[in-house]
Chimera marker file (.cmm) of the C-alpha trace (Angstrom):
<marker_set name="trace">
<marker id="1" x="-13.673" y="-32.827" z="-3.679" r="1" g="1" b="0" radius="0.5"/>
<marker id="2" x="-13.795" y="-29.513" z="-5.095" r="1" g="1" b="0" radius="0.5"/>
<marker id="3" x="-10.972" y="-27.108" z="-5.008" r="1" g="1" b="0" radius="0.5"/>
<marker id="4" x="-11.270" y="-23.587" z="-3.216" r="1" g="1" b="0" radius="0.5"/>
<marker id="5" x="-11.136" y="-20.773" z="-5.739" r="1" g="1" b="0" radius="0.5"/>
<marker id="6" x="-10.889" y="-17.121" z="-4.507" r="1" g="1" b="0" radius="0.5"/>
<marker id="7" x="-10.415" y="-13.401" z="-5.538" r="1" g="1" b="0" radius="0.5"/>
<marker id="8" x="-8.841" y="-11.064" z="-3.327" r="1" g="1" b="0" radius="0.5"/>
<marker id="9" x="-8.814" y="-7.173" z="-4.216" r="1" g="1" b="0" radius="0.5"/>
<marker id="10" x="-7.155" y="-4.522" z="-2.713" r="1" g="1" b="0" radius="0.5"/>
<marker id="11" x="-4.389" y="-6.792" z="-0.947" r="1" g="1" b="0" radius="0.5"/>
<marker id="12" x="-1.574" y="-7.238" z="-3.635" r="1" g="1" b="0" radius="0.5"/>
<marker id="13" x="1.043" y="-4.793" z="-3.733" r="1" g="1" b="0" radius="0.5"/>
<marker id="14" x="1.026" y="-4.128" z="-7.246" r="1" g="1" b="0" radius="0.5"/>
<marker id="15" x="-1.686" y="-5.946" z="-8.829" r="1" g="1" b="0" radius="0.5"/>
<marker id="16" x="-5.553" y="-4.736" z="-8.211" r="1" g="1" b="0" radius="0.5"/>
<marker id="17" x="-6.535" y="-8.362" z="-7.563" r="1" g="1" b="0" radius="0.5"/>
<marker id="18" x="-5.194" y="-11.909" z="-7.468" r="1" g="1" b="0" radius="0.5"/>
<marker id="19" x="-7.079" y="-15.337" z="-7.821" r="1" g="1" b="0" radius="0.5"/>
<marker id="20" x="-6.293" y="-18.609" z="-6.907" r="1" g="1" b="0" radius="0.5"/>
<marker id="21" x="-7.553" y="-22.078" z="-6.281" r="1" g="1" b="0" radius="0.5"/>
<marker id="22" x="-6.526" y="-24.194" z="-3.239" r="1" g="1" b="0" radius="0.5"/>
<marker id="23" x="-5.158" y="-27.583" z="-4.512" r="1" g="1" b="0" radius="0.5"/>
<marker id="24" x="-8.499" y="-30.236" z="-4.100" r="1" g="1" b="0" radius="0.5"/>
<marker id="25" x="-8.490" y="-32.869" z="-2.170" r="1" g="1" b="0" radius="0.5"/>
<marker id="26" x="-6.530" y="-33.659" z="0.952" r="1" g="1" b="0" radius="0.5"/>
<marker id="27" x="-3.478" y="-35.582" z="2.688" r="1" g="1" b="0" radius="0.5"/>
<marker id="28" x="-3.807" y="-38.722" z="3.997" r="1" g="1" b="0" radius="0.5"/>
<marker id="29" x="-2.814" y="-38.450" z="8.083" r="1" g="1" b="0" radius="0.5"/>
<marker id="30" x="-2.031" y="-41.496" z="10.073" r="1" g="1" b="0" radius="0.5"/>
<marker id="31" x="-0.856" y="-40.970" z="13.819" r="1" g="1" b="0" radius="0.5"/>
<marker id="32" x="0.380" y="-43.337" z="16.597" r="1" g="1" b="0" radius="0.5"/>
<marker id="33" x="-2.363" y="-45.889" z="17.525" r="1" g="1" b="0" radius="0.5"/>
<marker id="34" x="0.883" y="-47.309" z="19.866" r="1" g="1" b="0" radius="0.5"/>
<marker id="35" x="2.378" y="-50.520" z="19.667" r="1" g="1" b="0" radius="0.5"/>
<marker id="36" x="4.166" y="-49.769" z="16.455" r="1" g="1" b="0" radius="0.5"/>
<marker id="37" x="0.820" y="-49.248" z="14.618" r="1" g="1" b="0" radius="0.5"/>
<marker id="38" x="-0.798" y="-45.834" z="12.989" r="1" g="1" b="0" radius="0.5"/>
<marker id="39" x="-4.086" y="-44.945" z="12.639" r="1" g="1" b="0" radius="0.5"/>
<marker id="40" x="-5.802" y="-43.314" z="10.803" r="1" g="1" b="0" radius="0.5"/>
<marker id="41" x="-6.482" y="-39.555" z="11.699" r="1" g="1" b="0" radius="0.5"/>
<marker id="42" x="-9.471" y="-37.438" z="9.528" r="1" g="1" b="0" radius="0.5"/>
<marker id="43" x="-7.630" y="-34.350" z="7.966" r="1" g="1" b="0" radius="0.5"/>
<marker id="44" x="-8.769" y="-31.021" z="8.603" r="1" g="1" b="0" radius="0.5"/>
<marker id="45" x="-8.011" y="-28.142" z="6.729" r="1" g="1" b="0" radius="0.5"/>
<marker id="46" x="-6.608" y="-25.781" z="9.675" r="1" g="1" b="0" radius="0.5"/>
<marker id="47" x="-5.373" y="-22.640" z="7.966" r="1" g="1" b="0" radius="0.5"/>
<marker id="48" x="-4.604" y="-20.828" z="5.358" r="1" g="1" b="0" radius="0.5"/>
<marker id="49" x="-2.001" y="-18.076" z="5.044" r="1" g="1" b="0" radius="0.5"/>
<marker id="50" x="-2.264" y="-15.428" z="1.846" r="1" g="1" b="0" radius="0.5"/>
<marker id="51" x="1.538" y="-13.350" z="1.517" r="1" g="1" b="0" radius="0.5"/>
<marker id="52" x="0.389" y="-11.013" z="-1.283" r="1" g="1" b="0" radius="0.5"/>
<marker id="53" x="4.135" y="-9.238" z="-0.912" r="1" g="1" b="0" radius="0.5"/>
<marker id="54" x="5.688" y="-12.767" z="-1.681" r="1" g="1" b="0" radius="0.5"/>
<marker id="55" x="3.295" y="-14.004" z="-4.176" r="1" g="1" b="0" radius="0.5"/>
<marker id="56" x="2.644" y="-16.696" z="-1.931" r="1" g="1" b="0" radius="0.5"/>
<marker id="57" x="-0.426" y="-19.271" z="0.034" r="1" g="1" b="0" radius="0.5"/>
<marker id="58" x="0.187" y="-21.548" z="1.956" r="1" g="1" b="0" radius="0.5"/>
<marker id="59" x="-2.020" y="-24.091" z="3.256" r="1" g="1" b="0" radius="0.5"/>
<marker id="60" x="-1.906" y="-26.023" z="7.004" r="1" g="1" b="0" radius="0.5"/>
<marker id="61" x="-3.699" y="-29.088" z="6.971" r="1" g="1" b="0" radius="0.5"/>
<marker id="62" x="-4.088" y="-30.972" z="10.538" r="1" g="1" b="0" radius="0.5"/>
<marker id="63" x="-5.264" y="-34.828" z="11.572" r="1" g="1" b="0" radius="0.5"/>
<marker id="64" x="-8.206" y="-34.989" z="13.940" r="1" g="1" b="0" radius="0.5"/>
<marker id="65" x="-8.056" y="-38.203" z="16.267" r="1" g="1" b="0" radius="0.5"/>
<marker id="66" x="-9.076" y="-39.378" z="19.912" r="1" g="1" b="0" radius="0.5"/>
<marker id="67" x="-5.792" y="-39.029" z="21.799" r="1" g="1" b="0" radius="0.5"/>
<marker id="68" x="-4.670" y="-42.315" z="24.280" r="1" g="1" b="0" radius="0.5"/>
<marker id="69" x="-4.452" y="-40.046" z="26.750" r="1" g="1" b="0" radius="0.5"/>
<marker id="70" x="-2.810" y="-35.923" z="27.368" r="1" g="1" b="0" radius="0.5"/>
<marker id="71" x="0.768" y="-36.436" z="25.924" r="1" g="1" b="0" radius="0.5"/>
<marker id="72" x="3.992" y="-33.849" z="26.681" r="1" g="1" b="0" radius="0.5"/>
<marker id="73" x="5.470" y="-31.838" z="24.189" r="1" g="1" b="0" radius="0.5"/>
<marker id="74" x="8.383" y="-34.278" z="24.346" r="1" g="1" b="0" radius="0.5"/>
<marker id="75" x="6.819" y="-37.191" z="23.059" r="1" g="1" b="0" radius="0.5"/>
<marker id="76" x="4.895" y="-35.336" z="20.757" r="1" g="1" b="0" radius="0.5"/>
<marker id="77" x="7.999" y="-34.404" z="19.250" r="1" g="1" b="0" radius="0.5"/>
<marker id="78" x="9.096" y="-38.011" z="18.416" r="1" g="1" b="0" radius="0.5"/>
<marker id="79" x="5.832" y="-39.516" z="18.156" r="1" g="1" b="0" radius="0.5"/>
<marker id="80" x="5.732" y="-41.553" z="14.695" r="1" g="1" b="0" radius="0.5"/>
<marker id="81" x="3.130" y="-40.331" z="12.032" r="1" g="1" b="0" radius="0.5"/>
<marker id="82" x="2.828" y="-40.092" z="8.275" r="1" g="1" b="0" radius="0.5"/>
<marker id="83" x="1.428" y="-38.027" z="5.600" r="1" g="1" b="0" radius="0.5"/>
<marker id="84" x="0.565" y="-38.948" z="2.502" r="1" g="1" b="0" radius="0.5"/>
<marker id="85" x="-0.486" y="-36.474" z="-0.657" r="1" g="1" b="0" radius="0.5"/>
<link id1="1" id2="2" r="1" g="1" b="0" radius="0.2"/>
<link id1="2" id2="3" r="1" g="1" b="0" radius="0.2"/>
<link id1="3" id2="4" r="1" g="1" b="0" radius="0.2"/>
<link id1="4" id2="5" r="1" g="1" b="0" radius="0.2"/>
<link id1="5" id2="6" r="1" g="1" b="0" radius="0.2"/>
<link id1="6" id2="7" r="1" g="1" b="0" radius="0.2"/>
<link id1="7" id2="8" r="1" g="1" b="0" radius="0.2"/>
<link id1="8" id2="9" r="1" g="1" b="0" radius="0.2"/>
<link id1="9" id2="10" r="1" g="1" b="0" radius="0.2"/>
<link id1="10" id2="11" r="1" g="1" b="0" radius="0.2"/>
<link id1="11" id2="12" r="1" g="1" b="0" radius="0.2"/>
<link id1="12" id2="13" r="1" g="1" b="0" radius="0.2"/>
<link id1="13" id2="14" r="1" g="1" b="0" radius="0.2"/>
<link id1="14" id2="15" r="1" g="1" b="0" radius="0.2"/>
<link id1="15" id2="16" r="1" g="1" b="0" radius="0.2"/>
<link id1="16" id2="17" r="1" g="1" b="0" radius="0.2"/>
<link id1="17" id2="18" r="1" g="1" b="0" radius="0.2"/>
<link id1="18" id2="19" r="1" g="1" b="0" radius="0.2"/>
<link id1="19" id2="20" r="1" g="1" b="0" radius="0.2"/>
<link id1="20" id2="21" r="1" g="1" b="0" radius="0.2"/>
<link id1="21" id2="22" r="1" g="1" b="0" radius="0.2"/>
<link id1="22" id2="23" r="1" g="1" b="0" radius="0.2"/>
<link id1="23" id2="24" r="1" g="1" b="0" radius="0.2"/>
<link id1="24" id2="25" r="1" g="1" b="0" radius="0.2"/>
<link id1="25" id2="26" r="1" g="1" b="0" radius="0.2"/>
<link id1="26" id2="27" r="1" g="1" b="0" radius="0.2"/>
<link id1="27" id2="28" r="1" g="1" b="0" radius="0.2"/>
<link id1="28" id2="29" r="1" g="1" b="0" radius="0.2"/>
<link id1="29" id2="30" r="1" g="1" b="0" radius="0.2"/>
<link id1="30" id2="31" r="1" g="1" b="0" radius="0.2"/>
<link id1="31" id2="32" r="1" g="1" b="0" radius="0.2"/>
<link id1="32" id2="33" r="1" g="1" b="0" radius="0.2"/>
<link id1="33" id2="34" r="1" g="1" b="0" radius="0.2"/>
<link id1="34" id2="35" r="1" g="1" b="0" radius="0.2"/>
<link id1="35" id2="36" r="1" g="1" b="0" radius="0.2"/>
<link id1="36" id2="37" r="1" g="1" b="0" radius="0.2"/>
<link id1="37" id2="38" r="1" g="1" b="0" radius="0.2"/>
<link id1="38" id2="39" r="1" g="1" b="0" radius="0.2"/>
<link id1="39" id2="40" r="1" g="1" b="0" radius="0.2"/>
<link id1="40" id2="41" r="1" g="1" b="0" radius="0.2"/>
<link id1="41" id2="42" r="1" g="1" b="0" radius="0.2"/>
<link id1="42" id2="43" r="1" g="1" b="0" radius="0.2"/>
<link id1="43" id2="44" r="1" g="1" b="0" radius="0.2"/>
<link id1="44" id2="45" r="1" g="1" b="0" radius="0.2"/>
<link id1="45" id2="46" r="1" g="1" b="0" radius="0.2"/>
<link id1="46" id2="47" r="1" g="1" b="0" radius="0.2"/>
<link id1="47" id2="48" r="1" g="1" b="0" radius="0.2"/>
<link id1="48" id2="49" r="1" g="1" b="0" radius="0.2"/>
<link id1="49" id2="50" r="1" g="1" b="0" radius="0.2"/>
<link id1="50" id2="51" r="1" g="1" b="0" radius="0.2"/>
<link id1="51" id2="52" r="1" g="1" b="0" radius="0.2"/>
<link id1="52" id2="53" r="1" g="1" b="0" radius="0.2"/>
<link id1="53" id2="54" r="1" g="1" b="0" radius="0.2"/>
<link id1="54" id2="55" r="1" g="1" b="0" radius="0.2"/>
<link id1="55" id2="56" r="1" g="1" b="0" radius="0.2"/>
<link id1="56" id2="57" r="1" g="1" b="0" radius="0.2"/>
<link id1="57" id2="58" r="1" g="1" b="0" radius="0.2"/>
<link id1="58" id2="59" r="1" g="1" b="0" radius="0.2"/>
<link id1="59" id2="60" r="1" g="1" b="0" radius="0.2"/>
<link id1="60" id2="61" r="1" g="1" b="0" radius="0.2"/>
<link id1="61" id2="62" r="1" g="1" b="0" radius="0.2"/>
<link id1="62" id2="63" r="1" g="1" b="0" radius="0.2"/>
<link id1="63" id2="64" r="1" g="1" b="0" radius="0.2"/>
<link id1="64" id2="65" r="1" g="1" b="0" radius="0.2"/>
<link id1="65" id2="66" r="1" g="1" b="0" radius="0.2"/>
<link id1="66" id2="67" r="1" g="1" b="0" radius="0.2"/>
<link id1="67" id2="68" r="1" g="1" b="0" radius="0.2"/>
<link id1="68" id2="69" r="1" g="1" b="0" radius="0.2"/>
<link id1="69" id2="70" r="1" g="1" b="0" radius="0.2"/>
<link id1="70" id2="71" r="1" g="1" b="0" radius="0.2"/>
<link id1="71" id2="72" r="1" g="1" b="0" radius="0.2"/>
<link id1="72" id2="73" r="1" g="1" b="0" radius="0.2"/>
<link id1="73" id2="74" r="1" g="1" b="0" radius="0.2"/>
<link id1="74" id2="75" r="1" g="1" b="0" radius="0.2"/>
<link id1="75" id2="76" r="1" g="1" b="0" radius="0.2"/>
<link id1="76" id2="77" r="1" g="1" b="0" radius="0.2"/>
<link id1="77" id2="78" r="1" g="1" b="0" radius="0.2"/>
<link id1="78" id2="79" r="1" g="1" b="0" radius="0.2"/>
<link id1="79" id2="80" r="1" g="1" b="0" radius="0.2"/>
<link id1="80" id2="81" r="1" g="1" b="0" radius="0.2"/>
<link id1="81" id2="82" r="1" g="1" b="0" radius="0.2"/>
<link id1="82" id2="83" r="1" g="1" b="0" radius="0.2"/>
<link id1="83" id2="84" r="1" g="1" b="0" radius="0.2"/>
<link id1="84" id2="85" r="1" g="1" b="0" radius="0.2"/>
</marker_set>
C-alpha cells in the first residue's frame, strides 16, 4: 500500500510548512472470536492527529468486526486482542 504524504502551510509555529508521510501499510488486528480464539478484525485507519507545536502525528488505527452481541464497557476492558505491526 502506498504511504500518505502531505504538506501543511500556515500551521507550524515557526516553520512556513511541514511535510510528512504516514508510515504504509497497516497493523494486523485480531479480536475475541470467544472460546479462547481471535479473529481476525479488518483495520481501519480511524484518525489522525497533526501537533505542529510538538513536532508531532500521530496515527489511530481501529479493527472493524461483527460483534457476538452489544458488550459493556467492563468486558471490553479485559477482552483479549492483539496487534501486530
Amino acid at each position: 500500500a502506498a504511504s500518505l504524504a502531505f504538506r501543511l502551510d500556515h500551521v507550524h509555529p515557526r516553520r512556513p510548512h511541514i511535510e510528512f508521510r504516514l508510515p504504509s501499510g497497516a497493523p494486523q488486528i485480531k479480536v475475541d472470536g470467544r472460546n479462547g480464539k481471535l479473529v481476525p478484525a479488518d483495520p481501519v485507519l480511524h484518525h489522525v492527529v497533526i501537533e505542529p507545536d510538538l513536532d508531532r502525528v500521530s496515527v489511530v488505527w481501529r479493527g472493524a468486526a461483527p460483534a457476538l452481541r452489544r458488550y459493556s464497557l467492563d468486558e471490553l476492558a479485559v477482552m483479549p486482542l492483539e496487534v501486530i505491526w
